[in-house]
VEXVEX-65659 format. One record per residue (C-alpha): x, y, z. Coordinates in steps of 0.2 Angstrom, whole numbers, padded with zeros to 4 digits, always signed. Example, Ala and Ser with C-alpha at 12.3 -4.5 7.8 and 13.67 -1.06 7.14 Angstrom:
residues 2
+0062-0022+0039+0068-0005+0036
***
This chain:
residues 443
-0208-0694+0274-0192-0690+0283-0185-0704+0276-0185-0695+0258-0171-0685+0252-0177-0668+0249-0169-0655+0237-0173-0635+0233-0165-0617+0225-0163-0607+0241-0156-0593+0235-0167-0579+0225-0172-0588+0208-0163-0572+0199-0148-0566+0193-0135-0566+0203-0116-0569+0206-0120-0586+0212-0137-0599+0216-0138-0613+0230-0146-0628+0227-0147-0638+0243-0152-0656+0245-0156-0664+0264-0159-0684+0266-0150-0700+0268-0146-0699+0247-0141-0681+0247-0121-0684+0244-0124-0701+0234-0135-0691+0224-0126-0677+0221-0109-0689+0218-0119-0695+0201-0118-0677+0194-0101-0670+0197-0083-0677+0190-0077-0679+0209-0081-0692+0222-0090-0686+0235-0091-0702+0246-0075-0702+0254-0075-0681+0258-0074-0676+0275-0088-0668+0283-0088-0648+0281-0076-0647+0268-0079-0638+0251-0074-0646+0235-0073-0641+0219-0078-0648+0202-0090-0647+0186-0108-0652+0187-0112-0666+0173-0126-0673+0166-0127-0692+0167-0133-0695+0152-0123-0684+0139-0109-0682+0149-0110-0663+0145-0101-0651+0156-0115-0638+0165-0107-0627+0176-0092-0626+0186-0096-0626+0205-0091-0628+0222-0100-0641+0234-0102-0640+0253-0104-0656+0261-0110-0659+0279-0114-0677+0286-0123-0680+0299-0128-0676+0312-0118-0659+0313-0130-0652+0300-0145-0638+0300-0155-0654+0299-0148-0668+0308-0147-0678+0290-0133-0676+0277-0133-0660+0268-0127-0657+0252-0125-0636+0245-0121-0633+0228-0114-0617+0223-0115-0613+0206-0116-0598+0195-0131-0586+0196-0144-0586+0183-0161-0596+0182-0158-0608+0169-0143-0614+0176-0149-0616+0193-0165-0624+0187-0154-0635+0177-0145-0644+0191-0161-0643+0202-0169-0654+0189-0154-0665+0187-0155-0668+0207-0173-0673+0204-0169-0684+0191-0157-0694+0202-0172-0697+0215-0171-0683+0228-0187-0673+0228-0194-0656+0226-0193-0648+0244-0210-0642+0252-0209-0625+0259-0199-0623+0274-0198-0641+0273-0178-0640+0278-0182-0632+0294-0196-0644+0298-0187-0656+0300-0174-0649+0307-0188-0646+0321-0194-0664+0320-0176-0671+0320-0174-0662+0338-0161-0649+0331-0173-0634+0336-0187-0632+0346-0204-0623+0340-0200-0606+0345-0182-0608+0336-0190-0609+0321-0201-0597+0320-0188-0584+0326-0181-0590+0309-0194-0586+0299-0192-0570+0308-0174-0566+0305-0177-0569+0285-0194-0555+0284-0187-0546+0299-0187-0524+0291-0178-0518+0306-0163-0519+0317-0174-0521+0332-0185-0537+0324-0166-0544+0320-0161-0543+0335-0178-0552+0343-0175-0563+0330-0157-0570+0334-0164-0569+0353-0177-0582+0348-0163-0592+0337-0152-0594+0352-0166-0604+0362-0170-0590+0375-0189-0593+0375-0183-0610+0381-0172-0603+0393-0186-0594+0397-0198-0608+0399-0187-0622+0407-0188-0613+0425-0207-0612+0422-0209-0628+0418-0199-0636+0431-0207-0626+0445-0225-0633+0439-0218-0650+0439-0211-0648+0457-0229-0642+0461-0237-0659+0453-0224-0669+0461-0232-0662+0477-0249-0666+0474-0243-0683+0467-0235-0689+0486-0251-0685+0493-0262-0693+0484-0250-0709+0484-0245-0706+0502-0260-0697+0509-0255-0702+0528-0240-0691+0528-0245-0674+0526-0264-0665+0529-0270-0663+0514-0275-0643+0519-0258-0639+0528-0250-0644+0512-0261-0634+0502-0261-0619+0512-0242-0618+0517-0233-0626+0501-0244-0629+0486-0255-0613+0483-0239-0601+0487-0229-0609+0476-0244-0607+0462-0246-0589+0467-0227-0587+0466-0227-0594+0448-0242-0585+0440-0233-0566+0448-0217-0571+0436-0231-0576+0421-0238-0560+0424-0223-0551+0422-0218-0559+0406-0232-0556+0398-0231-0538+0400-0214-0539+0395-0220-0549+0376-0232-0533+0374-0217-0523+0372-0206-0535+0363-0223-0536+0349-0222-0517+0350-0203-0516+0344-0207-0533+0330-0224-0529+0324-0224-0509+0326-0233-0494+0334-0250-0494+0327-0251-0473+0324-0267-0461+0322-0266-0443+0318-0281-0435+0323-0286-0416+0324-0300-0404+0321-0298-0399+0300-0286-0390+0293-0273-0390+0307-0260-0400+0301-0264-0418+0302-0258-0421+0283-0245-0412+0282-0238-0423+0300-0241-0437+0288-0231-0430+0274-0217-0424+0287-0215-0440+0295-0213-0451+0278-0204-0437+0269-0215-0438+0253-0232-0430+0248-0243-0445+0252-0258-0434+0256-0266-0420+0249-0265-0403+0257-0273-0387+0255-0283-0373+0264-0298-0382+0261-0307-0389+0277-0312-0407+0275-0298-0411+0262-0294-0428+0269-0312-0438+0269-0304-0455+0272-0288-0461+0282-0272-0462+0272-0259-0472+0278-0241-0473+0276-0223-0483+0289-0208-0476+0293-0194-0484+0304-0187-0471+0319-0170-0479+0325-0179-0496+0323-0196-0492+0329-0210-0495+0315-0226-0483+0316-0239-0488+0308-0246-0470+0302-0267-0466+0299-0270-0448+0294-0289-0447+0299-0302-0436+0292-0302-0419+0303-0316-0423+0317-0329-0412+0316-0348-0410+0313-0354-0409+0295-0369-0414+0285-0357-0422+0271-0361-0439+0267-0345-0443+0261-0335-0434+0276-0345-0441+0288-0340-0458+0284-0321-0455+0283-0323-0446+0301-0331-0464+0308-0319-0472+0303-0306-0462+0312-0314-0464+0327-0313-0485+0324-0293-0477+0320-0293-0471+0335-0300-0485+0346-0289-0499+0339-0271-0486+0338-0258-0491+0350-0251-0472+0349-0264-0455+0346-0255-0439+0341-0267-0427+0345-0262-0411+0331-0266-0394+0339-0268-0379+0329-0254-0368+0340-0256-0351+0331-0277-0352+0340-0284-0355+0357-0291-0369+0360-0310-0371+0360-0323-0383+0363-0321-0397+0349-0300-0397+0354-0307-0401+0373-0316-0415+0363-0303-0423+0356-0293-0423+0370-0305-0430+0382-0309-0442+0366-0290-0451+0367-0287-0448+0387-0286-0466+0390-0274-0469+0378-0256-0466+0376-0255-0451+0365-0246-0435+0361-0251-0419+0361-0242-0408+0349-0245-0390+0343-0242-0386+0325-0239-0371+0316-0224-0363+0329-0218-0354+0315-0233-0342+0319-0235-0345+0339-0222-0356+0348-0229-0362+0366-0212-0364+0372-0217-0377+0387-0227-0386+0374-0223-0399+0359-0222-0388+0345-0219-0392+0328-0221-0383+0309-0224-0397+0298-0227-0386+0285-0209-0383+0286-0202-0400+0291-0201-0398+0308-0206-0412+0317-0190-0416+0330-0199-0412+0346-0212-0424+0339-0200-0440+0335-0189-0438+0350-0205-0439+0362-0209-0455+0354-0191-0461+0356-0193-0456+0373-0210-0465+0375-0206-0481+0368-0186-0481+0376-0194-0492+0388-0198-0505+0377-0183-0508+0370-0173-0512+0388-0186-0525+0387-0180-0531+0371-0163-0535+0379-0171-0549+0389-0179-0566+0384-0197-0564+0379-0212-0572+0370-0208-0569+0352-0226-0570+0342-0246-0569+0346-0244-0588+0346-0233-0591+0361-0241-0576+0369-0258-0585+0368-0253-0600+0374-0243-0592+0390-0259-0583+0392-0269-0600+0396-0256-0606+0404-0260-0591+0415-0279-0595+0415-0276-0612+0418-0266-0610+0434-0277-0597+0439-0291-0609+0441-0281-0621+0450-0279-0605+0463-0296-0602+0464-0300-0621+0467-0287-0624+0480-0293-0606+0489-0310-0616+0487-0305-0630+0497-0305-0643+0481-0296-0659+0480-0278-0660+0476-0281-0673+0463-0295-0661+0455-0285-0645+0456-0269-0656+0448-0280-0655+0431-0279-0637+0427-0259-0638+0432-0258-0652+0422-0265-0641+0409-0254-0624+0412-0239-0636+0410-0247-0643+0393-0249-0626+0386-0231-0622+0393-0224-0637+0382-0234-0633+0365-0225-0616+0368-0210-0624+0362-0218-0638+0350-0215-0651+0364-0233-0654+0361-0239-0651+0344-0254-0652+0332-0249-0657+0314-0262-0644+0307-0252-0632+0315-0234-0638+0310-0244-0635+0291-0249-0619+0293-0231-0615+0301-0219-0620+0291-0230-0616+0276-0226-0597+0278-0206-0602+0275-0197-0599+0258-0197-0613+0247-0178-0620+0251-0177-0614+0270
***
C-alpha cells in the first residue's frame, strides 16, 4: 500500500534531548496540520517551522516542537515527508505518535521508509542495504563501505557490466534476424566469445576484490592454536586487554575455545583460543581439541603460538604442517626468557604483543586499498555476481562447443538477469520482506 500514509518514532524510544516522529504519504502534512496551532499547507518545502503540538479534541497543548516539512518529490521517499521534533522522553514521543495515528496515518512497518523509497525509484537495491549497513556499521572501515554503497557505486559498478552484456546480445540478436549478413562462426569466433571472455576476466577480478571488501565489513575470523601451556590464553587476554580466559601452569586448562573481538585500526578479528592440541586420554579435552581443529578449518587467519624459551619438536612440526595452507602467523611467545631476534617474538604474559598486531596490519594492508574502490558490499550481491559468472561461463563453453547463437543467448540472458537483481531491478517480493525486515522500525 504505497498509497497509505505511514508514520514511526525513529529516533531511540528513550530519554533524550529530543524524539522524531516522522510521517511519509500523500496525508503526511494534512495530517500533521490537524495537530499543531500552525498551518502547514502553504509552508515551503524544506523549511522548519515552529509551534505546539495539540490534541484535537481537548485542545490541550502537548509539547512544544519544531516541524520539518519536505514535499515531494525532493524527499528520502519520493512522497511528502513530515519530521516532528519534539522533546525526548517516551511518553511524549508515544503521545504524538499516537495522535498521528489517530488522524489516519498508519503504524510504519520496519524499514518501511526506505522500502519505498526503493520502490518509488529513489535508490536502487544495493543503496539500501548499504543503509542498513551505515546504521549497525562497528567500525570506520564498514562506514566507510557503507557511505561507498550509499553513493550508488555498486551501480557504477555494474552499469559498464551490464551494458557490455547487452552489446553482446545485441550481436547475437542481428544474426539471428539477419542471418545472411555475417557467418554465424566468424561472428562467434572473432567478435562474440572474446567479448564473453573479456567480460568474465573483469567478473573475476571483482569478485576477488568483494572477498576483501567482506574481510574489512564482516572481520578476520581468528584461531589461536598451540601445543598446551605455551601461551595461547594469555594471546587471547593480550589482544582484548581483559582476563577472558583462565591461565595457569596447568597443562590442558583451556578444554573448549573461548572467544572474544577486538577492532585493530578498523580491522575486526574474530578471536578462538583453542584447546592446546595434543594427545590425551581426557574425554573432556579431547572434545575441546576437535573442536579446534573445525576452529581451524573454518579461520580465515591461524596464529600458530610457539613456546620460544624451547626448541621445537615433533608436535610443533605438526601444527605447523596442520595450518600450511592457510594464512597464518607464526609467533614465538615468552621472549622475555629467549628472543629469536629474526622471528615474531612476543611475551603476552607481559603484554607484549606489538610485533604480533603490526604483522596483521601488514597482512591485511592490502585489503583496505581495495576498500577505496567500488565493490560488492554483502554475501547477497556476491552470490548473484557469482552466477552471473557461472551463467556466462556456460555460454563460453557452449560457443567453444559450436552451439547455436540463439541457444548460447540463454545463459547470457541469464548473466544479465542475475546482473539486474544485484541492484533489485529484478526482484522477488519474499526477498524485499526478508530485507527490509532487518531495518529499525522508523528507517
Amino acid at each position: 500500500m504505497l498509497y497509505d500514509t505511514i508514520v514511526a518514532i525513529s529516533t531511540a524510544l528513550s530519554e533524550g534531548a529530543i524524539s522524531i516522529v516522522r510521517l511519509s504519504g500523500e496525508d503526511a502534512i494534512s495530517i500533521v496540520n490537524k495537530i499543531v496551532n500552525i498551518n502547514l499547507l502553504d509552508k515551503k518545502s524544506h523549511t522548519i517551522q515552529y509551534g505546539f503540538i495539540i490534541d484535537p479534541e481537548t485542545k490541550e497543548e502537548i509539547d512544544e516542537v519544531l516541524i520539518s516539512i519536505f514535499h515531494a518529490p525532493k524527499t528520502f521517499t519520493k512522497e511528502p515527508v513530515v519530521e516532528i521534533n519534539c522533546h525526548g522522553g517516551t511518553v511524549i514521543t508515544k503521545r504524538i505518535l499516537q495522535l498521528c495515528l489517530a488522524q489516519g496515518a498508519r503504524l510504519a512497518t520496519p524499514g518501511e521508509f526506505t522500502r519505498r523509497a526503493f520502490l518509488n525509484g529513489r535508490i536502487d537495491l544495493t543503496q539500501a542495504e548499504a543503509i542498513h549497513d551505515m546504521i549497525h556499521a562497528e567500525t570506520l572501515q564498514q562506514t566507510k563501505l557503507a557511505m561507498q554503497g550509499m553513493k550508488g557505486s555498486v551501480k557504477k559498478l555494474l552499469d559498464p557490466l551490464i551494458q557490455d552484456i547487452l552489446d553482446i546480445i545485441a550481436n547475437i540478436e542481428v544474426n539471428i534476424d539477419y542471418p545472411e549478413y555475417d557467418d554465424v562462426e566468424i561472428l562467434t569466433n572473432e567478435k562474440i566469445l572474446p567479448m564473453a571472455k573479456a567480460w568474465i576476466q573483469r567478473i573475476d577480478q571483482i569478485l576477488n576484490q568483494a572477498q576483501s571488501g567482506q574481510i574489512m565489513k564482516e572481520g578476520v575470523k581468528t584461531a589461536i592454536i598451540g601445543k598446551p601451556n605455551v601461551g595461547k590464553s594469555s594471546l587471547l587476554n593480550a589482544l582484548l586487554e581483559e582476563e577472558k580466559a583462565i591461565v595457569t601452569d596447568i597443562e590442558g586448562t583451556t578444554r573448549d575455545i573461548v572467544e572474544g573481538r577486538i577492532q585493530l585500526s578498523g580491522l575486526t578479528l574474530h578471536l578462538i583460543d583453542t584447546a592446546g592440541i595434543r594427545e590425551t586420554e581426557d574425554v573432556v579435552e579431547k572434545i575441546g581439541i576437535q573442536r579446534s581443529l573445525k576452529a581451524v578449518e573454518e579461520a580465515q587467519l591461524v596464529i600458530v603460538v610457539l613456546d620460544g624459551s624451547r626448541p621445537l619438536d615433533e608436535k610443533d612440526e605438526e601444527l605447523l604442517a596442520l595450518c600450511k595452507e592457510k594464512t597464518h602467523i607464526v609467533v614465538y611467545n615468552k621472549k622475555d626468557l629467549h628472543d629469536v631476534s629474526d622471528k615474531i617474538c612476543i611475551s603476552a604474559a607481559q603484554q607484549d604483543i606489538t610485533a604480533l598486531t603490526d604483522e596483521i596490519h601488514r597482512l591485511f594492508d592490502h585489503h583496505k586499498i581495495v576498500m577505496k574502490q567500488p565493490i560488492l558490499n554483502n554475501e547477497r550481491q556476491i552470490a548473484l555476481m557469482e552466477k552471473a559468472r557461472q551463467s556466462m561461463r556456460q555460454a563460453i563453453d557452449a560457443m567453444e562447443f559450436g552451439m547455436e547463437l540463439d541457444l548460447v543467448e540463454i545463459d547470457i540472458q541469464d548473466a544479465y538477469t542475475s546482473l539486474k537483481e544485484i541492484l533489485g531491478e529484478v526482484h522477488r517480493d519474499d526477498l524485499l520482506d526478508t530485507l527490509f525486515t532487518n531495518f529499525c522500525l522508523g528507517k
